[in-house]
C-alpha positions as a Markdown table, in Angstrom:
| # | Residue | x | y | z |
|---|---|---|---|---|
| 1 | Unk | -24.7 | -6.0 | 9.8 |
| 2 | Unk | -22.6 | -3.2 | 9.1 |
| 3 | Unk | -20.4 | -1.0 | 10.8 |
| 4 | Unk | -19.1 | 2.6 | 9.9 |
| 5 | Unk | -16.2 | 4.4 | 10.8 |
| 6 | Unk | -14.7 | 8.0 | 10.2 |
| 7 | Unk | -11.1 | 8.8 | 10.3 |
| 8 | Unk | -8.3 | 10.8 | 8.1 |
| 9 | Unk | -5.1 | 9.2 | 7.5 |
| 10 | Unk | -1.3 | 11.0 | 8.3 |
| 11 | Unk | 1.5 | 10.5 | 5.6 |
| 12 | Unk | 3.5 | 8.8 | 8.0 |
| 13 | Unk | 1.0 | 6.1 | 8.7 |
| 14 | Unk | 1.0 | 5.5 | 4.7 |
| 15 | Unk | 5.1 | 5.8 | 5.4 |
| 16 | Unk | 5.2 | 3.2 | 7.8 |
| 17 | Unk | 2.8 | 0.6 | 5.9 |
| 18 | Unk | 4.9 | 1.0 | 2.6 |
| 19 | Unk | 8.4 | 0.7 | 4.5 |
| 20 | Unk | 6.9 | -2.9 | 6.0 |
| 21 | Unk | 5.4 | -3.8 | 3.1 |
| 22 | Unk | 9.2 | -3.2 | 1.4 |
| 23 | Unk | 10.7 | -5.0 | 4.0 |
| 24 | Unk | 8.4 | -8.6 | 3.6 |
| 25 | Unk | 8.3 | -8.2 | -0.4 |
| 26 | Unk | 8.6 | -5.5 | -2.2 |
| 27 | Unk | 12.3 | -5.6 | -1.6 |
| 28 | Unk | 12.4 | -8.3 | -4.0 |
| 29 | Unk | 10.6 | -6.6 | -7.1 |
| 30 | Unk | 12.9 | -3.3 | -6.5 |
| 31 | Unk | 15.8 | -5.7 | -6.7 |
| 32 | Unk | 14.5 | -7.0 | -10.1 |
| 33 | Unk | 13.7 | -3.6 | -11.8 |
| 34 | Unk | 17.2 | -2.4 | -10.4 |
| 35 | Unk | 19.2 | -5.3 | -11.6 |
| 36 | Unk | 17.0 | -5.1 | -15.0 |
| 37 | Unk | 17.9 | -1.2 | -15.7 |
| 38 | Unk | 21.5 | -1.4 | -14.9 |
| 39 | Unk | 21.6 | -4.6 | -17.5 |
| 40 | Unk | 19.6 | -3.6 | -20.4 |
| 41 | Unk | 20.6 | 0.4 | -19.5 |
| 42 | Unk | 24.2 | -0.9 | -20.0 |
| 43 | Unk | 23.6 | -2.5 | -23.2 |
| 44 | Unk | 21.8 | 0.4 | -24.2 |
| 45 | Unk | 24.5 | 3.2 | -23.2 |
| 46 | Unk | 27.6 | 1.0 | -23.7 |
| 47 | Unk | 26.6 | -2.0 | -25.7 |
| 48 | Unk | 28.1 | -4.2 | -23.0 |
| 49 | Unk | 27.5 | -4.6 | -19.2 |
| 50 | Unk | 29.8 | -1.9 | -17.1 |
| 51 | Unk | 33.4 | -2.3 | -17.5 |
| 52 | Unk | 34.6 | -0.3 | -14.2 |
| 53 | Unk | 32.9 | 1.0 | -11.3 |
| 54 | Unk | 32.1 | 4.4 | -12.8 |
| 55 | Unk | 30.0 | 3.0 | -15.4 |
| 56 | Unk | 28.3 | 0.7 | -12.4 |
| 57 | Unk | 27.8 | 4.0 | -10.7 |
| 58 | Unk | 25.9 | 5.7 | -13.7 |
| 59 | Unk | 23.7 | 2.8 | -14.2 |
| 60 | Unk | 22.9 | 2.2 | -10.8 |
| 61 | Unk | 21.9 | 5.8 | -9.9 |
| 62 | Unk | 19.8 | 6.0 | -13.0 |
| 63 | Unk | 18.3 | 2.5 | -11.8 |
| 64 | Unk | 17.5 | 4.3 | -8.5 |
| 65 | Unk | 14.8 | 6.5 | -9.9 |
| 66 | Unk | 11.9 | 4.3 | -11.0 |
| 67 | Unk | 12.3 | 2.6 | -7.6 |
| 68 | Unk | 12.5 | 5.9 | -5.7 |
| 69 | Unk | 9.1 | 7.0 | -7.7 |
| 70 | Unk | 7.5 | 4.0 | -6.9 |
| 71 | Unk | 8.4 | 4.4 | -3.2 |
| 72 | Unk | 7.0 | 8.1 | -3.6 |
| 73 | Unk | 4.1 | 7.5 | -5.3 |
| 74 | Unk | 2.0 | 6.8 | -2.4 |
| 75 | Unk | 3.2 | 9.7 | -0.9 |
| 76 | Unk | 1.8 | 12.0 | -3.7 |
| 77 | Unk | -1.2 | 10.2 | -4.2 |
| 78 | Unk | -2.2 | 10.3 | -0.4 |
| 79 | Unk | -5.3 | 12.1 | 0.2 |
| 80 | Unk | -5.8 | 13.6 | 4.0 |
| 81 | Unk | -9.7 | 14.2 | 3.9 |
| 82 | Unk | -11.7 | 12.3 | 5.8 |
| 83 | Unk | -12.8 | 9.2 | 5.2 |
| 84 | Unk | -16.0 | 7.3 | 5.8 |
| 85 | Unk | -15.5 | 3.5 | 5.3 |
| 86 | Unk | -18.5 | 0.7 | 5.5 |
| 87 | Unk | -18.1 | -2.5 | 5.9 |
| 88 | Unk | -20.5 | -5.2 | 5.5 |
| 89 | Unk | -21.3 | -8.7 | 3.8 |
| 90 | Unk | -21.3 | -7.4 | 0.3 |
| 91 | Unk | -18.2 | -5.4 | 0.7 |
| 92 | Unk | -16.7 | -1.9 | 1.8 |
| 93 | Unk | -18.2 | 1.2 | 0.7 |
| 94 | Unk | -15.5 | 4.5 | 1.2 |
| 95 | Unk | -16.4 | 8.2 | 0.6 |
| 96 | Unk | -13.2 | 10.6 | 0.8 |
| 97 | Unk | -13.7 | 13.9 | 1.6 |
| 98 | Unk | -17.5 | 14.4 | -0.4 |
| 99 | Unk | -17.3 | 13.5 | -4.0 |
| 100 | Unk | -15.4 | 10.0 | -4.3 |
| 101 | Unk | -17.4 | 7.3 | -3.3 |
| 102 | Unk | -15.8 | 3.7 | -3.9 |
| 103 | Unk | -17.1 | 0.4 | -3.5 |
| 104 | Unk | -15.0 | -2.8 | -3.1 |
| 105 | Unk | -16.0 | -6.1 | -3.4 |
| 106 | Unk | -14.6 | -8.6 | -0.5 |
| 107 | Unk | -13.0 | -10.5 | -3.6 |
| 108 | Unk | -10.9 | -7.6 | -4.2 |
| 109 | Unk | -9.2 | -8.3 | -0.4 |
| 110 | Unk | -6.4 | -10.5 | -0.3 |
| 111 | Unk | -5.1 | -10.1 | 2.9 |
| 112 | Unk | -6.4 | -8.1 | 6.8 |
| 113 | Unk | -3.5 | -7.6 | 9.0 |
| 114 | Unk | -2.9 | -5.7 | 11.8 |
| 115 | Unk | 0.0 | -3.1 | 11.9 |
| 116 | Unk | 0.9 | -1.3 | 15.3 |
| 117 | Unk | -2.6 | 0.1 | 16.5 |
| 118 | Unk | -3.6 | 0.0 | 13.4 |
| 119 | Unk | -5.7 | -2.5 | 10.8 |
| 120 | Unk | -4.6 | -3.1 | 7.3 |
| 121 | Unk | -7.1 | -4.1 | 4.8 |
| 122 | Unk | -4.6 | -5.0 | 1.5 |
| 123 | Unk | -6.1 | -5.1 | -1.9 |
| 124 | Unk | -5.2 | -7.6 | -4.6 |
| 125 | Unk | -3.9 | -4.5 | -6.1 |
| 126 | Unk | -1.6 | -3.2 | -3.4 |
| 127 | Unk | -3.8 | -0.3 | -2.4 |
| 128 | Unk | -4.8 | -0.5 | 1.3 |
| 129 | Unk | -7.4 | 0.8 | 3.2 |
| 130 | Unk | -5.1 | 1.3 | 6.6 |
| 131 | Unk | -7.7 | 2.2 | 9.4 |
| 132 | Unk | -6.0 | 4.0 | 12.4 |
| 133 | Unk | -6.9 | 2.7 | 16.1 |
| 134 | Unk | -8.1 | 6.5 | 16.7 |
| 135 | Unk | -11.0 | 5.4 | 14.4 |
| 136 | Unk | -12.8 | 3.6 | 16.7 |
| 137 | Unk | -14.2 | 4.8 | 19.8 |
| 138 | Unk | -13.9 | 1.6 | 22.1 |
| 139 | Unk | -11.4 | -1.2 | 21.6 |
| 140 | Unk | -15.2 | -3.5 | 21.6 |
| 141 | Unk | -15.9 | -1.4 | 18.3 |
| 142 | Unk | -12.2 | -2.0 | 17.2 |
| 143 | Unk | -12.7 | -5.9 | 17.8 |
| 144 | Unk | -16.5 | -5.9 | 15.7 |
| 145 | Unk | -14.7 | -4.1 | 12.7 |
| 146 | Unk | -11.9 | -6.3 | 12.6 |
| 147 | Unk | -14.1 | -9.5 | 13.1 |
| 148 | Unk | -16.4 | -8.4 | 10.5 |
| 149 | Unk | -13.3 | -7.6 | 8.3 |
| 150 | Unk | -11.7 | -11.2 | 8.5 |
| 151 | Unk | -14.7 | -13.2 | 8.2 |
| 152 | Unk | -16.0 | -11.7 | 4.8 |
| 153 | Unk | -12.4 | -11.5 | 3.3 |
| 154 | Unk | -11.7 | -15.1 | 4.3 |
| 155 | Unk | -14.7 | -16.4 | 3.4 |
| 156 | Unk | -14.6 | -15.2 | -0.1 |
């Protein structure tokens, strides 16, 4: 069995996922590469850690921006065509706009979560397929996608 849907994605539904997925973890990798920059940038720059809390200052706004890319990145990468995404045993299949055509393999999913109205289908690499209620035409269709989702990414 498979089931298709067609839908195009807003910048602020890709806003709203990153901003949660911030919240639960990625808080703590932002932290890391923060705290990493202002140390080694310190030992770079002074050759010690900061001494007073204008040397803090320079570090920490220079630690700011790899974090504030990262948080951007999604943003600039966000594509607003249309998408067609197929789900079945063997996987989903997505087409975006007409050329780019992508298959993933359900041991590629490591988690399905739903987010407002929303579904969430996370990759092991942190890309998500984030499939707006609008996409569906019945909340019975809705339910069918989503159950189909779960069972193959559990059961792989």
């Amino acid at each position: 069995m498979s089931i298709t849907v067609h839908y195009s994605s807003t910048r602020g539904e890709i806003w709203r996922f990153y901003r949660q997925l911030w919240k639960e973890r990625l808080w703590k990798s932002h932290l890391a590469i923060f705290v990493t920059i202002i140390v080694f940038g310190s030992f770079g720059a002074f050759g010690r850690l900061p001494r007073d809390v204008s040397e803090l200052v320079i570090m920490s706004l220079i630690a700011v921006i790899p974090i504030a890319l990262l948080a951007f990145y999604p943003m600039l990468m966000f594509k607003p065509q249309r998408r067609t995404l197929t789900v079945d045993e063997c996987g989903i299949t997505t087409t975006i706009g007409r050329h780019q055509n992508t298959s993933v393999a359900w041991a590629e999913i490591s988690e399905v979560q739903g987010h407002g109205d929303a579904l969430v289908i996370q990759r092991r690499n942190l890309n998500a397929f984030i499939v707006p209620g609008r996409a569906f035409s019945s909340l019975e269709e809705k339910r069918s996608f989503e159950e189909l989702v779960r069972a193959n990414a559990v059961a792989r």
